[in-house]
C-alpha positions as CSV (number, residue, x, y, z in Angstrom):
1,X,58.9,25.7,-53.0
2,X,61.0,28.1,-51.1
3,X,59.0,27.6,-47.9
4,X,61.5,24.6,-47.0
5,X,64.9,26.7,-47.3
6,X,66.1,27.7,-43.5
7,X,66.1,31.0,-42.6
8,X,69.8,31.6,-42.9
9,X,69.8,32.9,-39.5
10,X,68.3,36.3,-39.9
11,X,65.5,36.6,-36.6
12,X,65.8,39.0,-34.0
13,X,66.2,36.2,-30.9
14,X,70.0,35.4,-33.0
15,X,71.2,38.8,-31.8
16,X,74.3,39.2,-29.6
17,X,74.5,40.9,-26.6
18,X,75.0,44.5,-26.0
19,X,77.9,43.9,-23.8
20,X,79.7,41.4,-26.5
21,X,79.3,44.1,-28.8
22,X,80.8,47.0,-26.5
23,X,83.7,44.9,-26.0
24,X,84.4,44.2,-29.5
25,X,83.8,47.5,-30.9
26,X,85.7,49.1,-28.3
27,X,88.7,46.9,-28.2
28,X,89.1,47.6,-31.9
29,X,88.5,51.2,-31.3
30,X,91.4,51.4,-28.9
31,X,93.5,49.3,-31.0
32,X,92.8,51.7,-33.8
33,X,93.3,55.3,-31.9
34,X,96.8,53.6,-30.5
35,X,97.9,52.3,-34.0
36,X,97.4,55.5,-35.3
37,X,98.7,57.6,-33.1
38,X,101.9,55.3,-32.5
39,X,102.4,55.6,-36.8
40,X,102.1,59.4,-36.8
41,X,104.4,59.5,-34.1
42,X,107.0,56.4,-34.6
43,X,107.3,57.4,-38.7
44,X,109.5,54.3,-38.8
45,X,109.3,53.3,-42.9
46,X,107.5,54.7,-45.9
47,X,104.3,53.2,-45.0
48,X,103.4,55.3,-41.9
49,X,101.0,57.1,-43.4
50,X,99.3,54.6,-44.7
51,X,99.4,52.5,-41.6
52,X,98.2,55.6,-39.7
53,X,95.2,56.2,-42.4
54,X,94.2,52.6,-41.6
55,X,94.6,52.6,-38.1
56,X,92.3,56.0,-38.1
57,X,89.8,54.3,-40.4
58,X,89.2,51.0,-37.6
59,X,88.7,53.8,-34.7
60,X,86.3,55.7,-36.6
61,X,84.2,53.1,-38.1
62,X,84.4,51.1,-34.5
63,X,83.2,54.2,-32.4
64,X,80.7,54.1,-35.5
65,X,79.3,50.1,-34.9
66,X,79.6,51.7,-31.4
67,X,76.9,54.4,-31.4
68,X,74.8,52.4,-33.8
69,X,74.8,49.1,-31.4
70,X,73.7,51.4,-28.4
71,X,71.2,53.4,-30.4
72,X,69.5,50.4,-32.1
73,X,70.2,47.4,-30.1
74,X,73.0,45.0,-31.0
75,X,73.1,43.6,-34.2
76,X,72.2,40.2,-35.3
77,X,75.1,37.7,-35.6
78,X,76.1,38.2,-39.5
79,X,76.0,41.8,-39.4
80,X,78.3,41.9,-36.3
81,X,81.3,39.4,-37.8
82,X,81.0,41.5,-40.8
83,X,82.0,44.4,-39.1
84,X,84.2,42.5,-36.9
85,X,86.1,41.2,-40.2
86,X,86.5,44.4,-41.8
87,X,87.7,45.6,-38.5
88,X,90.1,43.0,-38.1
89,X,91.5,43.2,-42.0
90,X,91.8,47.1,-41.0
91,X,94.0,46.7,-38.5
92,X,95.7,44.1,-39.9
93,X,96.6,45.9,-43.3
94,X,99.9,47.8,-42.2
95,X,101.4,44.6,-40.4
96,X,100.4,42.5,-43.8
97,X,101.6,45.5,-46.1
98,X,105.1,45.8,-43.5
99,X,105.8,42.2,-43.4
100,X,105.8,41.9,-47.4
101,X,107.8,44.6,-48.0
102,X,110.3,43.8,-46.5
């Protein structure tokens, strides 16, 4: 019976490339070392702490994706867009939280 459900995409040739992965990880990594730098520094609002918490948060869990793509190989597809969304809602926290606020 469950011989006929697809795969869901899970094999090791639906991997993305190291290089795709180094790009993404670091971008975010950078975007997350500047962001939080700039907020500690900038301490425009009440929310720079928590924009610099986030910020901190994407730079050490990217430089973590980091070392675990070039230890273990890249990831397969779903694992990497879940990281790059968590990422991506990291980093996009303090804008969201700012523009509401206000």
């Amino acid at each position: 019976m469950f011989d006929s459900l697809p795969s869901g995409g899970e094999s090791a040739t639906n991997q993305e490339s190291l290089a795709g992965c180094a790009w993404l990880y670091g971008a975010y990594g950078l975007m997350g070392a500047f962001g939080a730098v700039r907020a500690f520094l900038w301490r425009q609002g009440p929310t720079h702490i928590p924009q610099a918490v986030c910020f901190l948060a994407a730079f050490v869990l990217a430089s973590w994706f980091l070392f675990e793509a070039i230890q273990n190989g890249p990831p397969i597809r779903r694992k990497l867009y879940r990281r790059v969304y968590l990422l991506f809602v990291l980093t996009m926290l303090p804008l969201w939280v700012k523009v509401f606020l206000m």
